[in-house]
Legacy VTK file of the C-alpha trace (Angstrom):
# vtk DataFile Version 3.0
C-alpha trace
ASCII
DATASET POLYDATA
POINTS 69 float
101.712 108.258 118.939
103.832 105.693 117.697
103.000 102.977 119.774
99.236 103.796 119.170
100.201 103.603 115.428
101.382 99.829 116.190
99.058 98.563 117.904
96.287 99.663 115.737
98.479 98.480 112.717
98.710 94.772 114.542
95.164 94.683 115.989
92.928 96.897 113.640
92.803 95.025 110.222
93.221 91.270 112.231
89.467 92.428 113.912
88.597 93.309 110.857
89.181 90.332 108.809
87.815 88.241 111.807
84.671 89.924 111.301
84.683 89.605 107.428
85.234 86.400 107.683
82.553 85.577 110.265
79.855 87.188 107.834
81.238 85.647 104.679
80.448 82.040 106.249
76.833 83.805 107.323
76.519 85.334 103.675
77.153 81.644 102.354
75.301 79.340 104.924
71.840 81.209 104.632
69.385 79.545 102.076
66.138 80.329 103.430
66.229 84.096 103.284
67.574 85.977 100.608
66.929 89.617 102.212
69.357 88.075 105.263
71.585 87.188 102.978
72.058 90.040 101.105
72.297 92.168 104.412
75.074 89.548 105.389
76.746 90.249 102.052
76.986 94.340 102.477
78.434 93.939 105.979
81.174 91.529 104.449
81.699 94.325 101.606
82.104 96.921 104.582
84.451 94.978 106.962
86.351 94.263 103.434
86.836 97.918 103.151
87.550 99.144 106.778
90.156 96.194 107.016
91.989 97.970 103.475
91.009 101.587 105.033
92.878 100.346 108.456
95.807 99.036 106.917
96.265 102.314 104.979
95.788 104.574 107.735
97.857 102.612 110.574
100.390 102.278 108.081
101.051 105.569 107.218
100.729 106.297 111.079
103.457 104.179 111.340
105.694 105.643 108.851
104.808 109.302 110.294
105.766 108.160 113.636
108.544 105.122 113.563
109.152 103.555 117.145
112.802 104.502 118.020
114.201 102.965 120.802
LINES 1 70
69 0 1 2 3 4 5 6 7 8 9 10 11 12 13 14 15 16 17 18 19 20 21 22 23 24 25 26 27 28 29 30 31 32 33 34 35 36 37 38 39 40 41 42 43 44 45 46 47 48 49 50 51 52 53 54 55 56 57 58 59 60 61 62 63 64 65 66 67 68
């Protein structure tokens, strides 16, 4: 479990700021249509969240279950 609890700890949050940040350059670049926009804007809000979300849960995984070698 604890090794589970690092690698989601490294990986988990990193995907999800990749993908915040990939829809947070859509959000902005789109001019033409609002409504795309908008839907752009929610996802960023989301990924935003899951990335905090991660970090919380992975982290306390982590401090449950420390790696001891």
């Amino acid at each position: 479990m604890e090794y589970f609890a690092m690698i989601g700890l490294l990986f988990a949050p990193v995907i999800c700021l990749l993908c915040t940040g990939w829809f947070f350059v859509r959000w902005k670049n789109e001019h033409e249509n609002e409504a795309l926009a908008q839907k752009n804007r929610k996802i960023c809000r989301a990924f935003l969240i899951a990335t905090v979300v991660s970090l919380v849960v992975f982290g306390g995984l982590h401090l449950m279950f420390p790696i001891t070698l």
